[in-house]
N, C-alpha and C positions, 0 to 999 in steps of 0.2 A: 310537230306535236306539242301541245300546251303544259302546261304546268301541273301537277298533281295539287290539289286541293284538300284541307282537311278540316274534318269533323272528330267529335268525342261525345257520345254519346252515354249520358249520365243514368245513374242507377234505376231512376226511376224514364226513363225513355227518352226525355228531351235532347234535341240536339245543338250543340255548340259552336262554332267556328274556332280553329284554332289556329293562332298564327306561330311560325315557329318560329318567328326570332323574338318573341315575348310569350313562350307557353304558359305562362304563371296566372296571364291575361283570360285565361277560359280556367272559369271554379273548378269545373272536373279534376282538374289536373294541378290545382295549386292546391287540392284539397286530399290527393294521394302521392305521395312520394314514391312511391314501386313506375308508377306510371309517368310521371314527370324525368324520371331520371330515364325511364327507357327511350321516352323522346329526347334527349338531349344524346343519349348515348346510339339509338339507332338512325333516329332521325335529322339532327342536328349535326353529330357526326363527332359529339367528346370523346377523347376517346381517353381511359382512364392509364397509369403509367406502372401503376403496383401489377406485378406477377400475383394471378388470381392463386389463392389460398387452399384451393384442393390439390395442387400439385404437392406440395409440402407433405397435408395431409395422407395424400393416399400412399407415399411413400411411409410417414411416421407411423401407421396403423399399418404396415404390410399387408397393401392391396394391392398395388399397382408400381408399376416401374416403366421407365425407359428400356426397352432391348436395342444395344449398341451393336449388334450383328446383325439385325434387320434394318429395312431402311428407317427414317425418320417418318414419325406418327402412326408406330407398327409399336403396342405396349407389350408387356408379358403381366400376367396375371397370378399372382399368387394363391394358394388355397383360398385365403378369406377374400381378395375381391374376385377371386370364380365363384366363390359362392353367392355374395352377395351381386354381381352379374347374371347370372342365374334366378335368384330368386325376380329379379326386375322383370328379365325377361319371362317368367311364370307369372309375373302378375300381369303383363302386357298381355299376355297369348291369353289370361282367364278374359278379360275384359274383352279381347276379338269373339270367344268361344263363347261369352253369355249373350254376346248380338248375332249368333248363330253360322257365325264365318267358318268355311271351309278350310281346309289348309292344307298347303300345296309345297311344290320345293322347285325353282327352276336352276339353271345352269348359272356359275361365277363369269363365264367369258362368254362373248357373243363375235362373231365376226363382220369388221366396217364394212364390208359391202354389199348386204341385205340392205334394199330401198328404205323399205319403212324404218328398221332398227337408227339407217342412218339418218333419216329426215328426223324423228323423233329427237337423237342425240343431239342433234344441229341447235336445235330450241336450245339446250342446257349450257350453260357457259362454267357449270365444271368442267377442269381438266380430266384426262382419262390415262388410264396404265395400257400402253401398248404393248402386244406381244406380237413377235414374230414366230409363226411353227411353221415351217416349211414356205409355201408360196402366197400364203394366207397372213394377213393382217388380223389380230385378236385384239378387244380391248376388255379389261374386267368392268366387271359391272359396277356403274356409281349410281344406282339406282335399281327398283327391285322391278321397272315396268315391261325390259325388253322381254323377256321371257315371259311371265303371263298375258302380255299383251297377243305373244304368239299362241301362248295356250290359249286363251279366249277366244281368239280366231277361228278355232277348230269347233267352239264349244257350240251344243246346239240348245237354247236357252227358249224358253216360252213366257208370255207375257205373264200368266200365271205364276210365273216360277220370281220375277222381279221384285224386290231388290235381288239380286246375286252377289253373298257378299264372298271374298275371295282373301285369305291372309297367307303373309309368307314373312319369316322371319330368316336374316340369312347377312352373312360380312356385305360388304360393299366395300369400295375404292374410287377415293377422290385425290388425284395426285397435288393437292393444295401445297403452295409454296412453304418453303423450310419454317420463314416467318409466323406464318398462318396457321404452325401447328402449335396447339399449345391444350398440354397435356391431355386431358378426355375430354375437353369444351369442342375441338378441331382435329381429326385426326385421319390419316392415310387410311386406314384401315380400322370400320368401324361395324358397327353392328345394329343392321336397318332394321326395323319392324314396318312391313307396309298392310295397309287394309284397305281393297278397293271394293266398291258395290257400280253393280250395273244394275242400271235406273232407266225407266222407260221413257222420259224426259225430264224436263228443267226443273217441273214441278215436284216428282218424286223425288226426286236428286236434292232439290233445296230441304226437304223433311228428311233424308238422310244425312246430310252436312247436318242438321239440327240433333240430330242423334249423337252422330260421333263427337259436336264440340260439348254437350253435355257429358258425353261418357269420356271424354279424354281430362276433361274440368273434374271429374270424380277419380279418375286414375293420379291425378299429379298432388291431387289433396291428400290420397292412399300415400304418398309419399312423403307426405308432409311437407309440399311443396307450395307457394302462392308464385301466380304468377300476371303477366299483364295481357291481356283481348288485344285484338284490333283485327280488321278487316280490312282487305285490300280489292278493291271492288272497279271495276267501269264505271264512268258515272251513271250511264244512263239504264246498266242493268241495277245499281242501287235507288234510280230514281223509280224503276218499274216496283220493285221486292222492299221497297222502304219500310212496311211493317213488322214484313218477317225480320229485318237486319234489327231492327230498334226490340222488336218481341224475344228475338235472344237474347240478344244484350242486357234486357230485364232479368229475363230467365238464367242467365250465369249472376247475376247479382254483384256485376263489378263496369267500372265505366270503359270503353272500349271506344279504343282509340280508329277511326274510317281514314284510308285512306283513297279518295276517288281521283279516279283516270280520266283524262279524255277522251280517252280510247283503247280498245285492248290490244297488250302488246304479249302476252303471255298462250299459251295453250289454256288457262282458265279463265274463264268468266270472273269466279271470286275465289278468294281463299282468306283463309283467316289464320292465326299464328296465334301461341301461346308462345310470351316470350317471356325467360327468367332475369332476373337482375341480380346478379351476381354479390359476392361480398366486396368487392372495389368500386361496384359498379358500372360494370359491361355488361351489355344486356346481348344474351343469343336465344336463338329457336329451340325450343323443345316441340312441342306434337302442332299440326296444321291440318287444314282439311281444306281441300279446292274441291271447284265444280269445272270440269277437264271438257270441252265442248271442241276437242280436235280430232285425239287419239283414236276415239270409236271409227271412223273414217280414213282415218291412216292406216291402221291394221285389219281396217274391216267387220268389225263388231257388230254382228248385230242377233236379234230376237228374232220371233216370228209371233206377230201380233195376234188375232183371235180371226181379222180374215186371213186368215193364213198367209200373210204378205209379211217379206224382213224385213226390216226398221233398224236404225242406229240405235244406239244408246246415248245415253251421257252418262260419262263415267264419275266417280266422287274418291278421287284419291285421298288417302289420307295415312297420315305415319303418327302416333305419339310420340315419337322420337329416338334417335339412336338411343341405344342402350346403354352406349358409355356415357352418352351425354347426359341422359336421369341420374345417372350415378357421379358424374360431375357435380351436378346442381343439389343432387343430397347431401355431398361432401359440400359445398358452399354454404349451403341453408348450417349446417353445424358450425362452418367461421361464420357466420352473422350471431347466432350461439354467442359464441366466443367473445366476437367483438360489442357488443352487449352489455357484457360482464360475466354472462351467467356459464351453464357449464354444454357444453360441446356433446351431441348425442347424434346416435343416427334413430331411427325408429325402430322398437323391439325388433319386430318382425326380417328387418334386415341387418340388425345386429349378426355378426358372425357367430358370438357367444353371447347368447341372453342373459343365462345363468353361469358366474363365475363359483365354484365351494369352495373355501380355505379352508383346510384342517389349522388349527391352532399348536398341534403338535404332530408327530409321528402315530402318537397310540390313535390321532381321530381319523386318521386316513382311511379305513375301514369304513366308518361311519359317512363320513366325506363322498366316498366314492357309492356307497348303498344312495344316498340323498341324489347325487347326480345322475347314475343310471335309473332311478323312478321317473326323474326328469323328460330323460332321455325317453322311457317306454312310454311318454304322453306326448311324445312328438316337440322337444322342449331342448333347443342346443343347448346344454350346460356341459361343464367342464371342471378339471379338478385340479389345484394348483400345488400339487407334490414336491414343488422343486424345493430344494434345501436353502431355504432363505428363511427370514424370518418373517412372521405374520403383517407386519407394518409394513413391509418391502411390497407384500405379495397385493397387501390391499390398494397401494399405491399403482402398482403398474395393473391390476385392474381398471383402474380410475385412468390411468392413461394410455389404456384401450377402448374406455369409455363402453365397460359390460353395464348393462343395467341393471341388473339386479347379482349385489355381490353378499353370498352366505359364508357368513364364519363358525365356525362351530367347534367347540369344546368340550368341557367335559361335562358344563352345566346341559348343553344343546344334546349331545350324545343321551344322557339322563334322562332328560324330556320329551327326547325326540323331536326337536325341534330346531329353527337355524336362525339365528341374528343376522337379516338380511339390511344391506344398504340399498335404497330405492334413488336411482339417482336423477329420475324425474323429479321428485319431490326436495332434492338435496339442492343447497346453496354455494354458492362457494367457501364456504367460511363455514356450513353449517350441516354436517350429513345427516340423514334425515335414515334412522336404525330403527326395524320395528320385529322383535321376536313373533314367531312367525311357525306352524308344521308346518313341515313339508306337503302338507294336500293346499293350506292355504297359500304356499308360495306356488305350488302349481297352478291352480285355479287364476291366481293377480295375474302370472305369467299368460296363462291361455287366451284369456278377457282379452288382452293387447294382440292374440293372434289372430280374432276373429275374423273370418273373412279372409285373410291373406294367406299365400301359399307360403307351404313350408318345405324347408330339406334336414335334411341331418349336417352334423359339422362337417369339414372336408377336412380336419384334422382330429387326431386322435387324441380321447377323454384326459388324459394326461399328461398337462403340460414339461413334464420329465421327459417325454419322447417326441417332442416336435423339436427339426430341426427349426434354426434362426436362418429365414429366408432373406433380411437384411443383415 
């Protein structure tokens, strides 16, 4: 088998040659640094030496930890990253649920000695968790296809009825080496979001890959996320589909890295990847979409056309990405923040606590807590910082929990009915950015930033007097 060969394919559609032992040599890419470093870091093979910056993180903001009683790349989740876990996973499942996807739930283990389950696995060069029960071989699932691949099997689907889209959100297990696991970027035990659609061939299938990498490019911006395209193709299915590959590529409005095969060596025709570029500079997978031209055949999949004759499918796999690993990549985006100069944020909406209140004394605690529970009844996580410390203390370790919107209030705020709120979008390092403020007008700033994104309540309680210290 021959060499893979590559193209970059520039904002406005044109295509490039890219050679990788001088990538700097094609404009695309000497003209975006996200994209240059990915090729060096995924393609070239740098590989960066610093311990990436959200492990720190998700331990110094109690989110996440190591659990030393389960195996390695098994985390434990504290209230604020369950919450914020959650909230990702609510925004992934709205995004399957506005393309009209069904949702389903299949089994964690499956048994190696089912034909297809096993010819399927054979493809995948993940390792897997073996069980033994009784005289039966079990492995968990590292992937969400064995099981709706079997439920599809059964399903009786009319051409009418195509696209079929199908979601399941659910843990997974990849028994990746000790090395390989590093904190929420790589982990044993992780948490898949899959969305497949059954297509009635090549052609409907390529307009649905055009869906989802539009709608996944909208999900990671929700996030406040950039990232880098490319495409991984045959050659000669890229040399067939050449407009639609370059027609996207315009339509996400970022250059996009081709990489063409000789031949196909995978169960997809194409797939494409969003890849992130980390604060050291490693670049890993978050969401992809393939065009799968095996599996319908393997399992059996198929429609019943309009002469009433069945037909295969082609399937259009696709995942936005583990859940931990959005959550990775939003804890990085805030060390780039950092490393910057500027100040370290996650996005309101996944802020744990959006709204911090300081009472200024004992007598505003009343006050304090009326302003946070209004909060709270417009769907608004705020919280009230009662602990006996002094005000300076309080605003400080707000600031390094990084709440975004922190209210102090006195005796002047009590009077007015009002709160001296810090905005910490607007704030500098050197320069906090205070704007007296009612309370409907800090609700309302607050809301605006929740448009559109799903909301929970805190998973701890309004008083930081009665939370225990999880670190």
């Amino acid at each position: 088998m021959g060499e893979a060969r590559y193209l970059v394919i520039d904002r406005s559609g044109r295509e490039h040659e890219l050679d990788l032992t001088d990538p700097e040599k094609c404009p695309p890419v000497a003209e975006d640094p996200m994209l240059k470093q990915f090729i060096l870091s995924e393609e070239v093979g740098y590989m960066p030496h610093e311990p990436p910056a959200h492990i720190e993180l998700m331990r110094r903001l109690e989110l996440v930890d190591y659990e030393p009683a389960s195996d390695v790349g098994h985390m434990r989740f504290y209230p604020k990253g369950a919450l914020m876990k959650d909230l990702i996973a609510d925004w992934v499942l709205g995004v399957a649920l506005s393309l009209g996807a069904m949702v389903i739930e299949t089994p964690t283990m499956y048994r190696a000695d089912e034909p297809d389950i096993r010819a399927q696995a054979e493809r995948f060069v993940e390792k897997d968790y073996k069980l033994q029960v009784g005289n039966k071989v079990l492995f968990l699932r590292f992937a969400g296809d064995f099981g709706l691949f079997r439920m599809m099997k059964d399903v009786k689907m009319s051409v009418r009825q195509l696209p079929v889209r199908v979601f399941e959100i659910a843990p997974s297990y990849r028994l990746e080496t000790r090395r390989e696991c590093v904190g929420l970027r790589r982990m044993r035990k992780f948490t898949m979001p899959d969305l497949h659609c059954f297509c009635k061939d090549v052609e409907q299938a390529l307009e649905e890959f055009r869906l989802l990498t539009l709608k996944y490019a909208e999900l990671l911006k929700g996030l406040g996320l950039d990232f880098v395209h490319a495409y991984r193709a045959e050659e000669a299915f890229y040399e067939e589909n050449r407009d639609f590959f370059v027609k996207l590529a315009v339509e996400l409005g970022k250059p996009t890295l081709v990489q063409l095969m000789p031949e196909r060596k995978h169960y997809w025709a194409l797939k494409n990847e969003f890849q992130y570029v980390d604060s050291v500079g490693k670049s890993f997978q978050l969401s992809t979409v393939q065009i799968d031209v095996e599996d319908s055949e393997r399992y059996g999949i198929t429609y019943v056309d309009t002469d009433g004759s069945e037909k295969g499918c082609t399937i259009v796999h696709s995942s936005p990405g583990s859940i931990e690993r959005l959550m990775c990549a939003v804890l990085e985006e805030a060390a780039k923040m950092m490393k910057a100069g500027g100040l370290a944020m996650l996005p309101t909406w996944l802020s744990p606590t959006q709204v911090r209140v300081i009472p200024i004394a004992d007598r505003h605690l009343d006050y304090a807590l009326k302003v946070a529970e209004e909060l709270v009844r417009a769907g608004i996580r705020a919280d009230v910082d009662d602990r006996r410390r002094s005000m300076d203390w309080k605003v400080r370790m707000a600031g390094m929990e990084w709440v975004p919107y922190v209210a102090v209030v006195g005796d002047k705020e009590v009077a007015q009915g009002t709160v001296m709120v810090t905005i910490r979008a607007k704030s500098g390092p050197d320069r906090p950015y205070k704007l007296s403020m009612t309370i409907d007008e800090l609700r309302q700033a607050v809301l605006k930033e929740l448009e559109g994104k799903p909301r929970r309540p805190h998973y701890l309680p309004i008083r930081l007097s009665m939370r225990p210290a999880f670190r």
